[in-house]
PLY file of the C-alpha trace (Angstrom):
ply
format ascii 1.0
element vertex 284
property float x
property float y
property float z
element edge 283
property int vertex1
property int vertex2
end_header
6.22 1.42 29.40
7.68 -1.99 30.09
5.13 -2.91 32.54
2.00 -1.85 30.14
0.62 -4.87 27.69
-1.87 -5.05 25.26
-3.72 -2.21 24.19
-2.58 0.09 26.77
1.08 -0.30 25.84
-0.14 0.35 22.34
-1.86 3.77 22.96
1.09 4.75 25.18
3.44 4.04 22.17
0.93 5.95 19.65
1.20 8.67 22.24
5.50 8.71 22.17
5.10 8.75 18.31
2.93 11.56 18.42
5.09 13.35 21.51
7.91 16.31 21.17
10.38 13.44 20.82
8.20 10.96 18.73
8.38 10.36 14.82
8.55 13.52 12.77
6.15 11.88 10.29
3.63 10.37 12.67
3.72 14.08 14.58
2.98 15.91 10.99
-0.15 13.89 10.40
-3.41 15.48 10.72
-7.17 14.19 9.88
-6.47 14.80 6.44
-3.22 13.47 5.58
-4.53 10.34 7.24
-7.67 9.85 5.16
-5.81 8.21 1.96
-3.73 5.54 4.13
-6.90 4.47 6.48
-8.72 3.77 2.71
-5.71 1.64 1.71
-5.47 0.21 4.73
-9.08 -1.07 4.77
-8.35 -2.20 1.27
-5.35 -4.28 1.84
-7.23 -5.54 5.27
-10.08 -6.89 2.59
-7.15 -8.50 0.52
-5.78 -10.17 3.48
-9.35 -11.45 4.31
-8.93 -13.20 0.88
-6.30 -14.40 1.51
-7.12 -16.79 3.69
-3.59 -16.07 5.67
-4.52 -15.69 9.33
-1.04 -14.00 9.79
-1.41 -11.82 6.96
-4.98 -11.12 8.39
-3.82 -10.38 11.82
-0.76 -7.79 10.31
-3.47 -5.97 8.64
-6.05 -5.65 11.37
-3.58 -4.13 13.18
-2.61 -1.35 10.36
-6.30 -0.50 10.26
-6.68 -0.40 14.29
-3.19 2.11 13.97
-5.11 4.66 11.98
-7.92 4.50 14.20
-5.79 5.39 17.37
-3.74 7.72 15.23
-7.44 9.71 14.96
-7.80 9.48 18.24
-4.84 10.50 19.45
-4.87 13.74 17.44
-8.75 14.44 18.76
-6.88 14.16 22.25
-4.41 16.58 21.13
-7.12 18.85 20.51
-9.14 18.11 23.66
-12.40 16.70 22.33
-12.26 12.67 22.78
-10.17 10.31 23.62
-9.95 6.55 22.30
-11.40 5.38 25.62
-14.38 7.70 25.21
-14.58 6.06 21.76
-14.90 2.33 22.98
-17.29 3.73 25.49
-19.55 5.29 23.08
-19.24 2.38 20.82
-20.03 -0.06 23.99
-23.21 2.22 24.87
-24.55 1.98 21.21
-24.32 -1.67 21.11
-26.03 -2.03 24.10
-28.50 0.23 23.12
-29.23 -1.05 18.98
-28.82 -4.66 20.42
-32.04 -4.65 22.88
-32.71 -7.97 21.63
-29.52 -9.53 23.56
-29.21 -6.64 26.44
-33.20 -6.03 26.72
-36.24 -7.29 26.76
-37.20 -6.98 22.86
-38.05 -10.08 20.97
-36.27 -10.49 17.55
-35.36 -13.58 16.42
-34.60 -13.29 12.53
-31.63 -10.98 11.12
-34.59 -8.84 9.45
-36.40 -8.33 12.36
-32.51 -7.29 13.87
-32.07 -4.72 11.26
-35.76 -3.21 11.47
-35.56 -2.16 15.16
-31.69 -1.40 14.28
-33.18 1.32 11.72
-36.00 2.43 14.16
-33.39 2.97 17.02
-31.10 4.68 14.79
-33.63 7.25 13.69
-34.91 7.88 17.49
-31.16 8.58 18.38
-31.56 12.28 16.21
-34.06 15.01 17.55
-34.51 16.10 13.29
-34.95 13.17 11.28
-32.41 12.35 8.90
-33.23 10.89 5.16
-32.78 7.13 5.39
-30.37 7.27 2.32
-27.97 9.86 3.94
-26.02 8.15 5.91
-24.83 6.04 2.85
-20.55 7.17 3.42
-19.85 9.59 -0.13
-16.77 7.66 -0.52
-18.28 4.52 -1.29
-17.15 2.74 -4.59
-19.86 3.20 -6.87
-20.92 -0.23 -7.12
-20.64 -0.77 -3.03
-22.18 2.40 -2.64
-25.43 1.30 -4.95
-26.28 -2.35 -3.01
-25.73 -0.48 0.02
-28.36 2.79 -0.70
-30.17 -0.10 -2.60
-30.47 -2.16 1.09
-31.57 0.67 2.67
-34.30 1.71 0.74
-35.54 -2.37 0.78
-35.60 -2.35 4.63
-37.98 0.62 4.23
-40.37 -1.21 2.25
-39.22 0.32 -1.46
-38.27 -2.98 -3.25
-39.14 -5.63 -6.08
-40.79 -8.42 -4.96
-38.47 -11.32 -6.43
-35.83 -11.65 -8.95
-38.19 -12.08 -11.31
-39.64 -8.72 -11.60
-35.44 -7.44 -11.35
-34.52 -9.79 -14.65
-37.70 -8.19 -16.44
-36.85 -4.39 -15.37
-33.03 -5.46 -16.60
-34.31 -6.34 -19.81
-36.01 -3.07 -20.01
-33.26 -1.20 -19.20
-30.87 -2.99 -22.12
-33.66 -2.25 -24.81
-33.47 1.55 -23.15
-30.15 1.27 -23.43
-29.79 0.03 -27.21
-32.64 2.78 -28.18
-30.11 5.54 -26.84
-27.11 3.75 -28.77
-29.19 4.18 -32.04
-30.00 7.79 -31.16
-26.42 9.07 -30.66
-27.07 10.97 -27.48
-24.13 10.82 -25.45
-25.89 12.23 -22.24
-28.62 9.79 -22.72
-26.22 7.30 -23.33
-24.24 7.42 -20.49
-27.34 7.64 -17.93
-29.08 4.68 -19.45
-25.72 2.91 -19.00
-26.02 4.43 -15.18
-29.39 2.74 -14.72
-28.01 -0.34 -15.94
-25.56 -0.87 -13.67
-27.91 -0.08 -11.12
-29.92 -2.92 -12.10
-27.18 -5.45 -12.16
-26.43 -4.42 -8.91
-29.77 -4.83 -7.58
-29.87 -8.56 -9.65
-26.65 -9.18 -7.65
-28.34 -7.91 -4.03
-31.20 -10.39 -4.76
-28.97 -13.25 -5.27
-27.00 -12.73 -1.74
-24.54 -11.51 -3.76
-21.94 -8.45 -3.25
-21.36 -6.41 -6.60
-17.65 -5.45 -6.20
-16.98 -8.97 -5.85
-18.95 -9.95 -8.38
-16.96 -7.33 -10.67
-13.79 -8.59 -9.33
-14.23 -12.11 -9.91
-14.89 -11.46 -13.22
-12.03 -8.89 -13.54
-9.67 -11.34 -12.09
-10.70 -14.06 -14.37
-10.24 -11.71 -17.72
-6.84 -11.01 -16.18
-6.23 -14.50 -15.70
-7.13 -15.26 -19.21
-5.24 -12.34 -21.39
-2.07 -13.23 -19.38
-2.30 -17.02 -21.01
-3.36 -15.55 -23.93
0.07 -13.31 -23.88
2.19 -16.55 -22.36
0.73 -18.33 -25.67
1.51 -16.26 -28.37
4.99 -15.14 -27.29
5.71 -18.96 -27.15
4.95 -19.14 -30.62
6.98 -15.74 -31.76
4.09 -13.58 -31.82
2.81 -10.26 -29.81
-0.85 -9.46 -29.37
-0.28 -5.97 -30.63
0.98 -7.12 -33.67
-2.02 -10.03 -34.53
-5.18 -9.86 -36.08
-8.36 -9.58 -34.16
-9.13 -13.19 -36.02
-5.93 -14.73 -34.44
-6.37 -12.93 -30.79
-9.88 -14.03 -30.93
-8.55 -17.56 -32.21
-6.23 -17.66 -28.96
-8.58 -16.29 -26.10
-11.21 -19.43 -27.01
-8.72 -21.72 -26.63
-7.34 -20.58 -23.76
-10.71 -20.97 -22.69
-11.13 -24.32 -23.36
-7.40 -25.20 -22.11
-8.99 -23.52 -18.82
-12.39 -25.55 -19.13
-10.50 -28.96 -19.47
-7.65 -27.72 -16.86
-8.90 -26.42 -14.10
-12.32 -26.87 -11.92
-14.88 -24.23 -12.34
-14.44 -20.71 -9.92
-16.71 -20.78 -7.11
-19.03 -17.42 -7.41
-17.54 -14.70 -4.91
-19.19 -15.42 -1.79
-20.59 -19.06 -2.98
-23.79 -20.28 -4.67
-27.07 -17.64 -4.37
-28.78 -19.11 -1.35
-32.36 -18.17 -2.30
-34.07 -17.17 -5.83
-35.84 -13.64 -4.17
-35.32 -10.98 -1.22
-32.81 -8.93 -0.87
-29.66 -9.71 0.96
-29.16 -8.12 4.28
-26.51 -5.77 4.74
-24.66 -4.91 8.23
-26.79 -1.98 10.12
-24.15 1.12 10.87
0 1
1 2
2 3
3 4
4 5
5 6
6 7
7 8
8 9
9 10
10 11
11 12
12 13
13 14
14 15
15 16
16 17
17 18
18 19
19 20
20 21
21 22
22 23
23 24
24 25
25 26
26 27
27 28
28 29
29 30
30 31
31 32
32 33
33 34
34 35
35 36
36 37
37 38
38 39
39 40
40 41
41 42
42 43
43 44
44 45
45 46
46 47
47 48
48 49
49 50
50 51
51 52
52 53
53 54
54 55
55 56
56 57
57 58
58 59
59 60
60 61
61 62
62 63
63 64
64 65
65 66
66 67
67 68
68 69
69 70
70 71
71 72
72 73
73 74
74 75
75 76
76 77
77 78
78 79
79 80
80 81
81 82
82 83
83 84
84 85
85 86
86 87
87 88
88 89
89 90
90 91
91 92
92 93
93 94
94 95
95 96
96 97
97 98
98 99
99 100
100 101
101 102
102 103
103 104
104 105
105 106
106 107
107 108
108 109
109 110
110 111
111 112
112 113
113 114
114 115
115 116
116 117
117 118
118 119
119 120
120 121
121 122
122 123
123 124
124 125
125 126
126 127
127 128
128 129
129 130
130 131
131 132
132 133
133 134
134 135
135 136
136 137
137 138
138 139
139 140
140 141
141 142
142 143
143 144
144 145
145 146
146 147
147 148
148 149
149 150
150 151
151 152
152 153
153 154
154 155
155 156
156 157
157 158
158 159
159 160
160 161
161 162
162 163
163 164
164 165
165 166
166 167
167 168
168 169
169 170
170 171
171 172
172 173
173 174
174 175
175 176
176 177
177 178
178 179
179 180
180 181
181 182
182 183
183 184
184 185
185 186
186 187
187 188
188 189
189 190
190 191
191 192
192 193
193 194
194 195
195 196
196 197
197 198
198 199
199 200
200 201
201 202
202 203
203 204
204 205
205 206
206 207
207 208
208 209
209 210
210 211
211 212
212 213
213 214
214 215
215 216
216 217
217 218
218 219
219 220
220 221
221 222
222 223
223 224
224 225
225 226
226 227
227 228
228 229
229 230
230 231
231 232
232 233
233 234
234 235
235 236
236 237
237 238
238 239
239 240
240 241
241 242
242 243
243 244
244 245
245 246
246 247
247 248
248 249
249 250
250 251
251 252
252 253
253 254
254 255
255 256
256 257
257 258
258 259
259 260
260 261
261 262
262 263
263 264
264 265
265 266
266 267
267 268
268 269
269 270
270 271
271 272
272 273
273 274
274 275
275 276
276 277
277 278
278 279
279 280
280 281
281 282
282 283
């Protein structure tokens, strides 16, 4: 193995750690076992994105491309692909979805990509196959909205500006208050559903991605409450123990202390960079 390098001497070594004399936890691992770590792995590959840390970036990349050979590898096992049939396949779809860099097909905006990616797509299956089903299952909820959201835009089934998605939001609040004051908890919780659904579609037509959205604002509540704690233990006190006056008291002025402090948070993903249209989303 000394004289392999690169990604050869990495599938060779995924290959010993699968072998009779390998790793008795890498050689236990089937399809399934593998499914939780390749989620956290994409997960902590987002964080290092964050991060900004090309190193941490790089560490992570790699953890994500080990679960993909380990599902290769075990395929192999089995005798129905290999990782080089893999990159293969992958190569051949590019080449054929991309006929606007390999061919002769003229398309010059990233909408114009993403229709002739969705008409290529559907020629590639003798049955057709409903435009929303290939939305993964596993999605997080909100992720998993913009993206069947996206879809159904790129057919044609949208709002025409931002506009018309602030009016249907307000709709959808007033639905939501009527079911409040009828004490339905069924009808509660789906006109809470088709809330959310509409944020998310406000946050697709402002170029902006939902999950970060929620995180940014998730982050920033955490932010807060921990110099709310920080505060009130430094005068003696415990936030179970005050009065929602004196908690409420504390969070605005750790507001204020954060106004006068520190410069305002950039929006995940920066300013909106247009007032109407839906954001594009990667084909798959």
């Amino acid at each position: 193995m000394n004289d392999l390098h690169g990604f050869p001497r990495l599938i060779r070594i995924i290959e010993i750690l699968r072998g009779p004399d390998g790793c008795p936890w890498d050689r236990e691992q089937t399809l399934a076992t593998l499914k939780p770590f390749l989620i956290e792995e994409c997960y902590e590959l987002i964080d290092a994105v964050d991060s900004g840390n090309p190193d941490h970036h790089r560490d992570e990349l790699g953890d994500v491309l080990l679960q993909v050979l380990l599902h290769a590898e075990i395929r192999r096992e089995q005798g129905t692909f290999n990782i080089h049939q893999v990159a293969d396949h992958l190569s051949e779809k590019l080449i054929r979805r991309h006929p606007h860099v390999f061919g002769s097909v003229d398309a010059s905006t990233p909408d114009q990509v993403l229709r002739n990616w969705e008409t290529i797509k559907a020629s590639e299956t003798s049955s057709p196959r409903p435009l929303l089903a290939g939305v993964p299952r596993h999605l997080p909820a909100l992720h998993k909205a913009q993206r069947v959201q996206a879809r159904a835009a790129r057919a044609g089934f949208d709002w025409t500006c931002v506009q018309d998605v602030s009016r249907k939001l307000h709709e959808e609040i007033h639905e939501f208050d009527h079911a409040m004051a009828a004490n339905e908890p069924s009808m509660i919780a789906d006109e809470l559903g088709d809330l959310f659904f509409t944020l998310v579609n406000m946050c697709r037509f402002l170029n902006l991605q939902a999950e970060d959205v929620l995180n940014h604002a998730t982050a920033k509540f955490t932010r807060r409450y921990e110099a709310m704690e920080t505060n009130l233990r430094g005068a003696g006190k415990a936030i179970a123990t005050e009065s929602p006056e004196i908690l409420d008291k504390t969070w605005q002025q750790v507001k204020s202390q954060e106004r006068v402090g520190q410069a305002p948070c950039e929006p995940p993903g920066g300013a909106p960079s247009r007032e109407s249209g839906p954001a594009s989303t990667p084909p798959n």
